[in-house]
BALOBA-1460 file (C-alpha; in Angstrom, 3 decimals):
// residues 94
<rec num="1" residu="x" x="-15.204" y="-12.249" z="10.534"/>
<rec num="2" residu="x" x="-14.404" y="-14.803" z="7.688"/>
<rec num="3" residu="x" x="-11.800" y="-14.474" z="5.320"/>
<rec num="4" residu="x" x="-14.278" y="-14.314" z="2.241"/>
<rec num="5" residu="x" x="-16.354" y="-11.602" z="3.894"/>
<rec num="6" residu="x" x="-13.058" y="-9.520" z="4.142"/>
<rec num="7" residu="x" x="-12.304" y="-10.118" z="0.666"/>
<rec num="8" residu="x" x="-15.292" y="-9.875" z="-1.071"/>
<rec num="9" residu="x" x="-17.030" y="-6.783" z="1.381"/>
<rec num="10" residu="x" x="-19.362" y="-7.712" z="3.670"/>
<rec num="11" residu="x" x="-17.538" y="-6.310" z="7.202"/>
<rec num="12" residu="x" x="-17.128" y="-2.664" z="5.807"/>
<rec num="13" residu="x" x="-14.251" y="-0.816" z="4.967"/>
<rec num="14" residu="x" x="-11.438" y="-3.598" z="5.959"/>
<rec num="15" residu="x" x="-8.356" y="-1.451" z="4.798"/>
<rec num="16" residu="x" x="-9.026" y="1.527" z="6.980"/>
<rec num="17" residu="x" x="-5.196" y="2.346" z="7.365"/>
<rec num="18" residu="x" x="-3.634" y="2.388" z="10.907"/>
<rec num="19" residu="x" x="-1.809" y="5.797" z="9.866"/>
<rec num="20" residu="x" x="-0.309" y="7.005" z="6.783"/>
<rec num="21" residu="x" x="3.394" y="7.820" z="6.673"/>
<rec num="22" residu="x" x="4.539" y="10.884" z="4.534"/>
<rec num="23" residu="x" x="5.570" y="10.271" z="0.914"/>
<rec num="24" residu="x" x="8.339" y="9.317" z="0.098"/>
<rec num="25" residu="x" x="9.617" y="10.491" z="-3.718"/>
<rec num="26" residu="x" x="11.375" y="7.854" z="-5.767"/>
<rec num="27" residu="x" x="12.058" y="7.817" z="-9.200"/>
<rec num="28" residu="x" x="9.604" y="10.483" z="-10.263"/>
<rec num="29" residu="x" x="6.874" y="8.276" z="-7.431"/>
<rec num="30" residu="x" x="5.236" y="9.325" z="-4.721"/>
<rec num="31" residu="x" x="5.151" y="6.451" z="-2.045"/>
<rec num="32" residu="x" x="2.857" y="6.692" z="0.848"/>
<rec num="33" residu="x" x="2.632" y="3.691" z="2.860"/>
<rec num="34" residu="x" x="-1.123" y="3.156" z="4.322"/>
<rec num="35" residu="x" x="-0.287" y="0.415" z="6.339"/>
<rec num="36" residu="x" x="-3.607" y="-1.155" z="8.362"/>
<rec num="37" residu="x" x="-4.688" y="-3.549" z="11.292"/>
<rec num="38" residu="x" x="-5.313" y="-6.641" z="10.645"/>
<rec num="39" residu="x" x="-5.668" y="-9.656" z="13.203"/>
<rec num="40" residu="x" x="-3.588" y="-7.777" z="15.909"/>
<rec num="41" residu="x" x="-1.033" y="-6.749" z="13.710"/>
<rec num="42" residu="x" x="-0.124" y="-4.488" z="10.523"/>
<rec num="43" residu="x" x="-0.321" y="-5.316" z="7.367"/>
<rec num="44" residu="x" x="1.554" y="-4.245" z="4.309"/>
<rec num="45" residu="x" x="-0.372" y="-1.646" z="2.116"/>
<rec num="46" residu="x" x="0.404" y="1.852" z="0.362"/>
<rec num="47" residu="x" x="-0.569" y="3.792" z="-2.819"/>
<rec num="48" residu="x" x="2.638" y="4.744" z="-5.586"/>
<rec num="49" residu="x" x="1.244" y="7.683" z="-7.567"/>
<rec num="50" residu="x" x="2.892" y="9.819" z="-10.432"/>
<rec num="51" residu="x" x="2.012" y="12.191" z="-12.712"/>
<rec num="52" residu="x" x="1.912" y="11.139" z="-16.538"/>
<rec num="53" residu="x" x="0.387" y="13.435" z="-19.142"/>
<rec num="54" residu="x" x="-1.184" y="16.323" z="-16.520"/>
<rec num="55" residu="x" x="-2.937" y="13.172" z="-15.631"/>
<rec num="56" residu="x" x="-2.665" y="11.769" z="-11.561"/>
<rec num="57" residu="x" x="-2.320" y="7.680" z="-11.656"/>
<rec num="58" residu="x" x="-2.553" y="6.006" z="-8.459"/>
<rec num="59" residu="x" x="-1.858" y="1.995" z="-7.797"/>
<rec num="60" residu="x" x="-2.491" y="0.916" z="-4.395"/>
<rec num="61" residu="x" x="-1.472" y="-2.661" z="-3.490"/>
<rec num="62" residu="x" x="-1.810" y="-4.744" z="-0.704"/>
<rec num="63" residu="x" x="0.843" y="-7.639" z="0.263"/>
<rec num="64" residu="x" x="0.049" y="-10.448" z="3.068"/>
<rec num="65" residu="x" x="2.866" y="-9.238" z="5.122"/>
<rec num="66" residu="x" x="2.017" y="-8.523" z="8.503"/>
<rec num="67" residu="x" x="4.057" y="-7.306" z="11.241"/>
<rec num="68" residu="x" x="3.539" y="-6.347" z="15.266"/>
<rec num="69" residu="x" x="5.010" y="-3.053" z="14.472"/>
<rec num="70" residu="x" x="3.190" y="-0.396" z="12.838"/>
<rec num="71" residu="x" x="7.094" y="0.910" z="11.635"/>
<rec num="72" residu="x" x="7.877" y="-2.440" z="10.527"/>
<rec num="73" residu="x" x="4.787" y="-2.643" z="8.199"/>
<rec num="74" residu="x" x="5.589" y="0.846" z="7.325"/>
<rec num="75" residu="x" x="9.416" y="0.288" z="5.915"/>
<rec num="76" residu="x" x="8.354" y="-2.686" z="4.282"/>
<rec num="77" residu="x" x="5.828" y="-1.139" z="2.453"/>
<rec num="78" residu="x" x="8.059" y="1.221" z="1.113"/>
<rec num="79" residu="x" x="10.996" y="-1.153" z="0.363"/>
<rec num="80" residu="x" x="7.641" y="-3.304" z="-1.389"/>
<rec num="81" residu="x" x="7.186" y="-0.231" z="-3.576"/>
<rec num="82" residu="x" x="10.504" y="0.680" z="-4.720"/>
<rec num="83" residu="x" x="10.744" y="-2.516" z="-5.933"/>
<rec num="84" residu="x" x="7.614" y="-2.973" z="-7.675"/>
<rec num="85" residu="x" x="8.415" y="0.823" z="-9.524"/>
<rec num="86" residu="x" x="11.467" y="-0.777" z="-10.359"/>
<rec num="87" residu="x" x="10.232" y="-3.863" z="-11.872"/>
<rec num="88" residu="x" x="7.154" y="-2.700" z="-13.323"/>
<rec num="89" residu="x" x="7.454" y="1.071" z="-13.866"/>
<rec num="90" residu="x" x="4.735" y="2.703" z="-15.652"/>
<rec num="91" residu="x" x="2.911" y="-0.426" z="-16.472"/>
<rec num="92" residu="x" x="1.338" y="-0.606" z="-12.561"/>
<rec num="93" residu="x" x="-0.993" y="2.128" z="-13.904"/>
<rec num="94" residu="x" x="-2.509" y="0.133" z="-17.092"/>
């Protein structure tokens, strides 16, 4: 399947994760790497949630990395997190 099929939905739900590891708290964050196959390998994704205002925000991102092993993919994803909280903080939510 094409590239632009992937991206733009026409091969169904692409980002079906692999397995999901269990959260991992950071900075007042919830971390839970989602990591999924992609072209025989895994590929970086997770969701960073928090709490603001009684109110659940999610961001889930996706990163080209891809790695043979699903605990590769899955440590990266949560080293790929940390830093984005720590860049970005709050602002990954607006």
């Amino acid at each position: 399947m094409s590239f632009w099929k992937k991206l733009f939905g026409g091969g169904g739900d692409v980002t079906a994760p692999t397995a999901q590891s269990e959260p991992v708290h950071y900075m007042g964050y919830v971390i839970t790497a989602t990591p999924f196959a992609e072209g025989g390998q895994h590929q970086t994704c997770g969701v960073i949630t928090r709490e603001i205002d009684g109110e659940i925000k999610s961001h889930r991102f996706i990163r080209a990395d891809r790695f043979p092993s699903l605990d590769d993919a899955t440590q990266t994803t949560i080293r790929k997190a940390k830093q984005v909280i720590d860049e970005q903080g709050d602002r990954i939510f607006g």
